[in-house]
VEXMAR-480500 format. One line per 3 residues: their letters; for each residue x, y, z of N, C-alpha, C. Coordinates in steps of 0.1 Angstrom, whole numbers. Layout:
<rs>
a = X,Y,Z,X,Y,Z,X,Y,Z ~ ...
</rs>
This chain:
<rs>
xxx = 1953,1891,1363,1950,1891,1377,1936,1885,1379 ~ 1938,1874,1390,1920,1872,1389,1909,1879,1397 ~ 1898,1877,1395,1890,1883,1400,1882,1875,1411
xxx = 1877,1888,1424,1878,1880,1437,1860,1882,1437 ~ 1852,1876,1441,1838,1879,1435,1836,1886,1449 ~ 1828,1899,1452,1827,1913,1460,1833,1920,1461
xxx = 1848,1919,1457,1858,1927,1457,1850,1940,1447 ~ 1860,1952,1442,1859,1955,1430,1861,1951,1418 ~ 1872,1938,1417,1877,1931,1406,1861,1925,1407
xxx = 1858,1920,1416,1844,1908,1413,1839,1919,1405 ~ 1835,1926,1410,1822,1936,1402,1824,1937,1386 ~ 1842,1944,1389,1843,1942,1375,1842,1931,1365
xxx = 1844,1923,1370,1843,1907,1367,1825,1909,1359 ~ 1820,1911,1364,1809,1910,1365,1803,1915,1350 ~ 1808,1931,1352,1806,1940,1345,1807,1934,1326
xxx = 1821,1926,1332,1824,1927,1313,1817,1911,1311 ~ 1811,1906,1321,1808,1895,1315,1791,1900,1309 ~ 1788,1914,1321,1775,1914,1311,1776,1923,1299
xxx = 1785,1927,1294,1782,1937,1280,1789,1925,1270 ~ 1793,1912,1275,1794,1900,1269,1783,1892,1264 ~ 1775,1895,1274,1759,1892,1273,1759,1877,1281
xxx = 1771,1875,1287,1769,1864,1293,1768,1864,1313 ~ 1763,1852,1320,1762,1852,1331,1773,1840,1337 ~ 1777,1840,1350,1780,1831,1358,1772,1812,1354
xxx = 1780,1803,1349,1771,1793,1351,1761,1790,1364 ~ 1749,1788,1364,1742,1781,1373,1743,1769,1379 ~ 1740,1768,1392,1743,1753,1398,1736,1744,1390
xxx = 1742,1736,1387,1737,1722,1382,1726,1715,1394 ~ 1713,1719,1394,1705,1708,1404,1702,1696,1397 ~ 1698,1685,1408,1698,1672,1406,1682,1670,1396
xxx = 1684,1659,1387,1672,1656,1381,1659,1655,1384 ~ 1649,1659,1386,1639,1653,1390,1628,1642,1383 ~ 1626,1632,1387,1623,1621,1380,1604,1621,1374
xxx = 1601,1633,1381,1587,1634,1374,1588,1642,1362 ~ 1602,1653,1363,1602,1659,1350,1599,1652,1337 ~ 1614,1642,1340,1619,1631,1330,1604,1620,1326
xxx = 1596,1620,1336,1583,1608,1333,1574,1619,1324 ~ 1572,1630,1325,1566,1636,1318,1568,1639,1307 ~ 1584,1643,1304,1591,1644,1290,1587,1631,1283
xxx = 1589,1622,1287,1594,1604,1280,1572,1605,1279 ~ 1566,1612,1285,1547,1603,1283,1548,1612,1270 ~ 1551,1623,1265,1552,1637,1255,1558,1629,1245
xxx = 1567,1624,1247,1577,1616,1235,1568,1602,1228 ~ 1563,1597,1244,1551,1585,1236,1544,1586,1225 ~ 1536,1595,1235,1524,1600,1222,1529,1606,1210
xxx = 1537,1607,1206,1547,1609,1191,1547,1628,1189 ~ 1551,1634,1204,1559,1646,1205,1571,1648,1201 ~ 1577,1652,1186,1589,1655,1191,1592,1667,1200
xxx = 1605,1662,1207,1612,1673,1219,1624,1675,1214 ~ 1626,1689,1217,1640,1694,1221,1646,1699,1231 ~ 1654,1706,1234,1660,1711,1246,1661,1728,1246
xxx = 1651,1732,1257,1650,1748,1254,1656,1755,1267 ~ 1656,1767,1267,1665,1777,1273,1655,1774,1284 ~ 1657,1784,1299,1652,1778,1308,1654,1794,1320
xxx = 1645,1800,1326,1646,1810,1336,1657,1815,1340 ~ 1662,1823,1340,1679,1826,1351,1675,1841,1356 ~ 1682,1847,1364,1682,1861,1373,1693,1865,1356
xxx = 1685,1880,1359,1686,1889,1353,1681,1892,1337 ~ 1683,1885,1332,1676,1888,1317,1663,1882,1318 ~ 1666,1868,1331,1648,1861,1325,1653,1845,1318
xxx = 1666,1847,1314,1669,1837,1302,1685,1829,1301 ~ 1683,1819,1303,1698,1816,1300,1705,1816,1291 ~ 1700,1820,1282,1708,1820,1272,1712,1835,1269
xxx = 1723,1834,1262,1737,1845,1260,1730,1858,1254 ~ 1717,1857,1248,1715,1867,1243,1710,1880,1251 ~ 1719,1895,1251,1711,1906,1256,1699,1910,1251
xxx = 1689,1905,1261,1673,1917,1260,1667,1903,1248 ~ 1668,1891,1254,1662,1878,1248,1649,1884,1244 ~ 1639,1879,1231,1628,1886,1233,1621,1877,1234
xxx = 1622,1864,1242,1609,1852,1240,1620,1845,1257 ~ 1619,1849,1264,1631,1844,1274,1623,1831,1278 ~ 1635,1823,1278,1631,1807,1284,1622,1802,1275
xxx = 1617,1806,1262,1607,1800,1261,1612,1794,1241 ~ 1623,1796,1241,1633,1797,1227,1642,1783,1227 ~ 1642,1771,1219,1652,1765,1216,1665,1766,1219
xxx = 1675,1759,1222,1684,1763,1223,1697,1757,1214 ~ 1689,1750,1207,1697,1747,1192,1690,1757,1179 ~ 1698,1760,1168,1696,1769,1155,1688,1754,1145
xxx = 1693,1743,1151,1692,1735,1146,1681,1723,1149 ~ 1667,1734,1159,1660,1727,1169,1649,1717,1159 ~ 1650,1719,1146,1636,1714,1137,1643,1697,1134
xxx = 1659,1700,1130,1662,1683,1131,1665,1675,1143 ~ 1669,1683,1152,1670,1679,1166,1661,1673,1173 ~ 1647,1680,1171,1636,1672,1177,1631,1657,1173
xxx = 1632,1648,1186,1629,1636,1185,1620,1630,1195 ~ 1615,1619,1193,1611,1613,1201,1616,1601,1209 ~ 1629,1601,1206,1635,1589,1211,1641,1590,1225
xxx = 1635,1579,1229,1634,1576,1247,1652,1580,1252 ~ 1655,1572,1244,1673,1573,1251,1678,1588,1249 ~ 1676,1593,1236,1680,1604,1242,1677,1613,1251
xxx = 1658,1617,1247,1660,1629,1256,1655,1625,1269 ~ 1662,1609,1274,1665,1606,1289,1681,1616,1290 ~ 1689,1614,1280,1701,1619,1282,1699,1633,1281
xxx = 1692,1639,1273,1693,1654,1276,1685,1659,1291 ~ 1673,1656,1297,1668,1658,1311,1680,1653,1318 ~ 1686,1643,1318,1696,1642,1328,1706,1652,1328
xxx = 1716,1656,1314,1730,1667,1316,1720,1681,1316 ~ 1707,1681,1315,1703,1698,1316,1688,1699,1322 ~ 1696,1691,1338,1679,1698,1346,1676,1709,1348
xxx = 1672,1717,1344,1667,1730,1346,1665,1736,1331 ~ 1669,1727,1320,1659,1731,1306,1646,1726,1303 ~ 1636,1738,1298,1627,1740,1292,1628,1728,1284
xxx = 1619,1722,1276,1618,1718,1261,1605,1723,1253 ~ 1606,1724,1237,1600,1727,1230,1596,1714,1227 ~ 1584,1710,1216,1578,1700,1212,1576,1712,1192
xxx = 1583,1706,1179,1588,1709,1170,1568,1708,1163 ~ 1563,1714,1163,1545,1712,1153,1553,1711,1140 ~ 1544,1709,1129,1537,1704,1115,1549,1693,1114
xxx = 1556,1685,1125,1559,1669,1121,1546,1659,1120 ~ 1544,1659,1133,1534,1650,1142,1522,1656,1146 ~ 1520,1669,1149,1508,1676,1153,1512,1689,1150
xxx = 1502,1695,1151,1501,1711,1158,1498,1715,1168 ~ 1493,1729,1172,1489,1737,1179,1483,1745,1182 ~ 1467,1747,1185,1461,1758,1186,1461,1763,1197
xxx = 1467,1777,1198,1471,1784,1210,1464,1796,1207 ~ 1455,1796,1220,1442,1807,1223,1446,1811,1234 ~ 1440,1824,1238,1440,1835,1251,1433,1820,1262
xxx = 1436,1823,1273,1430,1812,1280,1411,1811,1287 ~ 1408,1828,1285,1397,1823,1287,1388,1816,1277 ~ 1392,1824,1266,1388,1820,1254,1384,1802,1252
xxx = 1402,1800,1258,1397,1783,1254,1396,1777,1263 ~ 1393,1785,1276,1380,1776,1280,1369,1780,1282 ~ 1366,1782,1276,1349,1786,1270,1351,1776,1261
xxx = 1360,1773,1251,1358,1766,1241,1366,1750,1245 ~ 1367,1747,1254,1371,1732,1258,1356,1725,1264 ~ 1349,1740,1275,1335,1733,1279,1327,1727,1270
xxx = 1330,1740,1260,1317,1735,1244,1323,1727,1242 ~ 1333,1717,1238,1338,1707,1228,1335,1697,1237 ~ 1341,1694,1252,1335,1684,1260,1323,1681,1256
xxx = 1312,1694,1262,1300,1691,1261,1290,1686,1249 ~ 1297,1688,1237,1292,1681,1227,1297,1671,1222 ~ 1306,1666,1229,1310,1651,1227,1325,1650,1218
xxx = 1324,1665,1213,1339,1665,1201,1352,1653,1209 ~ 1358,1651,1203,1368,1643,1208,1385,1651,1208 ~ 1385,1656,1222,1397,1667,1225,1409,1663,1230
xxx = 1420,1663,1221,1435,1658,1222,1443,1671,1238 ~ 1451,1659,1236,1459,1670,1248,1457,1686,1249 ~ 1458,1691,1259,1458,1705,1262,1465,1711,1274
xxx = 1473,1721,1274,1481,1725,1281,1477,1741,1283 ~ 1480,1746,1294,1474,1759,1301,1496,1759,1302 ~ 1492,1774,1296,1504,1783,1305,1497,1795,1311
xxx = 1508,1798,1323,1507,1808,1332,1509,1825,1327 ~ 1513,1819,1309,1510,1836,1307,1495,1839,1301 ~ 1491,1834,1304,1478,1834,1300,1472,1828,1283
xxx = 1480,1817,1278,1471,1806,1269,1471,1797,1272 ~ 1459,1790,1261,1456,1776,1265,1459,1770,1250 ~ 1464,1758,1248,1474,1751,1240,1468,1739,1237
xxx = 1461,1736,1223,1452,1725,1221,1459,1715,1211 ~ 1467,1706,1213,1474,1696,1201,1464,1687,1196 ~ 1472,1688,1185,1458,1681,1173,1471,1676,1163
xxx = 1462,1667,1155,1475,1659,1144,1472,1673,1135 ~ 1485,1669,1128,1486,1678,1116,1483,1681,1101 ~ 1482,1687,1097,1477,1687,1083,1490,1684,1072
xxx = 1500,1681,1078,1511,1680,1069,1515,1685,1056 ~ 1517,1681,1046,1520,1685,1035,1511,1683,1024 ~ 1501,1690,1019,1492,1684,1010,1496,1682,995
xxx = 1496,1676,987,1499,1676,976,1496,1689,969 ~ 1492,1699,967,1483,1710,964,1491,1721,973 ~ 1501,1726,971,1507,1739,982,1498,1749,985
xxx = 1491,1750,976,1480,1763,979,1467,1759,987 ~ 1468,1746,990,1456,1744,1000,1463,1747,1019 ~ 1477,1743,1019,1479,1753,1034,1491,1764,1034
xxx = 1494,1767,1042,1507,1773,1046,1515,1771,1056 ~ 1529,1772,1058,1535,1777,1065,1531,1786,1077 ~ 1536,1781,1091,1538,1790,1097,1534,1805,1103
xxx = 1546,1807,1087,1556,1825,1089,1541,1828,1084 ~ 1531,1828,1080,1523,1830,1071,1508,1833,1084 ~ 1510,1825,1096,1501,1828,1106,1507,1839,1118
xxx = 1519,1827,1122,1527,1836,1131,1540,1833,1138 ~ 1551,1837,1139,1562,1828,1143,1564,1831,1158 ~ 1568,1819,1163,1572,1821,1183,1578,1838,1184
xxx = 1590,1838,1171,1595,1855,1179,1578,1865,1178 ~ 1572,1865,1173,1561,1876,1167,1549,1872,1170 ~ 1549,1863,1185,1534,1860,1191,1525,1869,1197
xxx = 1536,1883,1201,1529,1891,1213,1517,1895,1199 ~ 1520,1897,1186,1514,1903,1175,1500,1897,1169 ~ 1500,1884,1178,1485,1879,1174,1482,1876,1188
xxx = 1473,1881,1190,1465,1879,1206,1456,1871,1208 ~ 1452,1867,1191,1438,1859,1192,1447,1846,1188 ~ 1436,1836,1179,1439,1824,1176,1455,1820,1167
xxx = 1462,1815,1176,1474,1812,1170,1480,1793,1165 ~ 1480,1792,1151,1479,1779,1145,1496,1777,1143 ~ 1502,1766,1153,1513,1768,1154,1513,1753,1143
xxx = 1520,1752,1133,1522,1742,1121,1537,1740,1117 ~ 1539,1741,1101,1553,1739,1099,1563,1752,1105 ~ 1573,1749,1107,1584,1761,1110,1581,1763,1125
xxx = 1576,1759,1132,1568,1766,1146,1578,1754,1157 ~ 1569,1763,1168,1572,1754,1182,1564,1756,1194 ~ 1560,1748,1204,1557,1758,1213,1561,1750,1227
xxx = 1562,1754,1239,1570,1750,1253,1555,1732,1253 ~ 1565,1724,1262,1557,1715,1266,1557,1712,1276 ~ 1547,1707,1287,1551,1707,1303,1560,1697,1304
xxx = 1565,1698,1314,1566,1705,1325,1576,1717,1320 ~ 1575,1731,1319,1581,1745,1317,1580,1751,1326 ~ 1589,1757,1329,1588,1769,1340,1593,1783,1328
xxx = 1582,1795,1333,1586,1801,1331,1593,1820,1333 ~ 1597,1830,1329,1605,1839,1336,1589,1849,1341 ~ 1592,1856,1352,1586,1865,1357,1576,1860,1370
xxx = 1569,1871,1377,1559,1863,1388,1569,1859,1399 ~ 1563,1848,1401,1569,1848,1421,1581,1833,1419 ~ 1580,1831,1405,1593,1816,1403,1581,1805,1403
xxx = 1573,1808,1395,1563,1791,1403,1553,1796,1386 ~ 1553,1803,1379,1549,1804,1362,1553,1790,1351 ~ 1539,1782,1351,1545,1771,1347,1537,1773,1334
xxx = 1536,1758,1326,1534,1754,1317,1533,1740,1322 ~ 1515,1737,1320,1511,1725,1328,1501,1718,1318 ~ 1499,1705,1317,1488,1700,1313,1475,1698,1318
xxx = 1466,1705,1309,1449,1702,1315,1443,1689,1311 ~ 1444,1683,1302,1447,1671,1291,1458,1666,1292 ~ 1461,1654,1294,1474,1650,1293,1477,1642,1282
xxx = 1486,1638,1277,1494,1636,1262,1492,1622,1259 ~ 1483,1612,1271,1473,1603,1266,1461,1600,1262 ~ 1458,1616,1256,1446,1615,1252,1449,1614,1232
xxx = 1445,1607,1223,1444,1612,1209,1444,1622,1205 ~ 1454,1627,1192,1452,1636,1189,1438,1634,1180 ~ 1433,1649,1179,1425,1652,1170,1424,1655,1157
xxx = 1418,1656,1145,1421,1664,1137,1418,1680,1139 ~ 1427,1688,1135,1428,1703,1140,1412,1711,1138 ~ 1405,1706,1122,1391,1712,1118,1380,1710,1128
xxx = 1384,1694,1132,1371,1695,1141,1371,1701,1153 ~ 1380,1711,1161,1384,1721,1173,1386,1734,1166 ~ 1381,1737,1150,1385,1751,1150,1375,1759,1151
xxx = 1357,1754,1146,1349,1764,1144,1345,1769,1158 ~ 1349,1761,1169,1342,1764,1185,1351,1773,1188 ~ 1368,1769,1187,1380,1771,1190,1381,1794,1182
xxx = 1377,1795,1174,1375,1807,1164,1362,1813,1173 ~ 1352,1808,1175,1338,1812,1180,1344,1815,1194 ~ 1351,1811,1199,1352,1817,1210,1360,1829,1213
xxx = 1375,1826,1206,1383,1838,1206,1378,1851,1198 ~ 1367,1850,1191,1358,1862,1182,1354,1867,1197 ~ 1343,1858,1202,1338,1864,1214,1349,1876,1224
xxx = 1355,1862,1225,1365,1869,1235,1370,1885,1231 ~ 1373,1885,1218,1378,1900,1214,1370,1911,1212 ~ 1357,1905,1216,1341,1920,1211,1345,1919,1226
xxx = 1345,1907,1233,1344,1917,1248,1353,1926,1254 ~ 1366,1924,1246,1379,1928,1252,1375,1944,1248 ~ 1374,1943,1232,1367,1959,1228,1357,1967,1232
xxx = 1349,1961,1238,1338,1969,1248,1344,1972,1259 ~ 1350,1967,1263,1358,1971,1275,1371,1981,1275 ~ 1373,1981,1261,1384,1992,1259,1378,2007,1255
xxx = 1360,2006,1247,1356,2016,1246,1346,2019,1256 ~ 1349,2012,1268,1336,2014,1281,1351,2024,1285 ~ 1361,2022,1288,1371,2029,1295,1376,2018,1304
xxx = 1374,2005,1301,1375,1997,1311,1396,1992,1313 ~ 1397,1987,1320,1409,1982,1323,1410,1965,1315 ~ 1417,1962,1306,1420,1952,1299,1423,1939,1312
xx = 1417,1930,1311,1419,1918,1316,1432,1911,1310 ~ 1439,1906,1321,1453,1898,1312,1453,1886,1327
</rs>
């Protein structure tokens, strides 16, 4: 029998689609052509992209999983590390069949990521301007970090001179480092244009720096980049042993 959507069948309808963990598809909205110019300037500067999950009513997340723990802000391939590319034609073809996906940009190919609390880094973007450092793209999200791309350290001949990742922090287990987060091999992190879940629908992920600027090497942005997030956490702790209310 089908189901009539307000009826009781709707409801029920409803019901078993959520302990499925799935929702009603979303309207397909039309492209917007600044997204697509923004994706394609990210791909220039030798970003690779993939195609990430993206805001929806009720979980936060479009994708299937109940009680997502990173909503909208997760790949939506298992297979997002070979996926990511920089090639023009495709991910013209992926912004066109999935306007309203997120993308990820895949770190320790092409660059990394130093992802700081945002006051933090900007305290520490003033300092680097002001001393002339030379500062690659940077991106502000609306949950409160600031996102510094720098080329990467790749693979050294020597394994014991870097690490992995799993070894700093992985996207599921970010709430777990509050301070300086070195997104490298294994990693990922959203690239604008992002929207994302919670707030009034308008939580983005925007560039302060845009993706024509050089990347940097990561060392020369770390000791200002570390000096500041140190700061940042003595004051956070005086404020937690003043009785103060935590700034977010």
């Amino acid at each position: 029998m089908s189901a009539t959507f307000g009826g009781p069948s709707g409801r029920q309808g409803r019901l078993s689609q959520w302990l499925r963990g799935r929702r009603p598809k979303q309207a397909v909205t039309a492209e917007d052509p600044g997204r697509a110019a923004l994706l394609l300037a990210a791909a220039e500067a030798g970003l690779p992209l993939a195609p990430a999950a993206h805001p929806a009513p009720g979980y936060g997340c479009s994708c299937d999983r109940v009680g997502c723990p990173t909503p909208a802000r997760h790949p939506v391939s298992f297979a997002w590390q070979t996926q990511s590319t920089t090639d023009r034609a495709q991910i013209e073809r992926w912004a066109r069949h999935q306007p309203q996906a997120n993308f990820i940009t895949a770190t320790g190919m092409t660059h990394d990521v130093l992802d700081v609390p945002l006051e933090a880094g900007q305290e520490a973007l003033e300092r680097l301007l002001a001393s002339g450092v030379e500062v690659g793209p940077v991106a502000g999200s609306d949950d409160g970090r600031l996102l510094f791309f720098t080329l990467t350290r790749g693979t050294p001949e020597d394994e014991d001179e870097w690490w992995p990742c799993e070894l700093d922090c992985r996207p599921e287990t970010m709430d777990e480092h509050p301070g300086l987060r070195w997104h490298c091999r294994g990693s990922y992190v959203l690239v604008p244009p992002a929207r994302l879940p919670g707030g009034d629908g308008d939580r983005r992920v925007r560039w302060v720096r845009g993706p024509e600027h050089a990347l940097p090497d990561p060392l020369s942005l770390l000791e200002i980049l570390t000096d500041a997030c140190a700061r940042y956490a003595g004051e956070e702790a005086d404020q937690v042993g003043a009785g103060w209310p935590l700034r977010h």
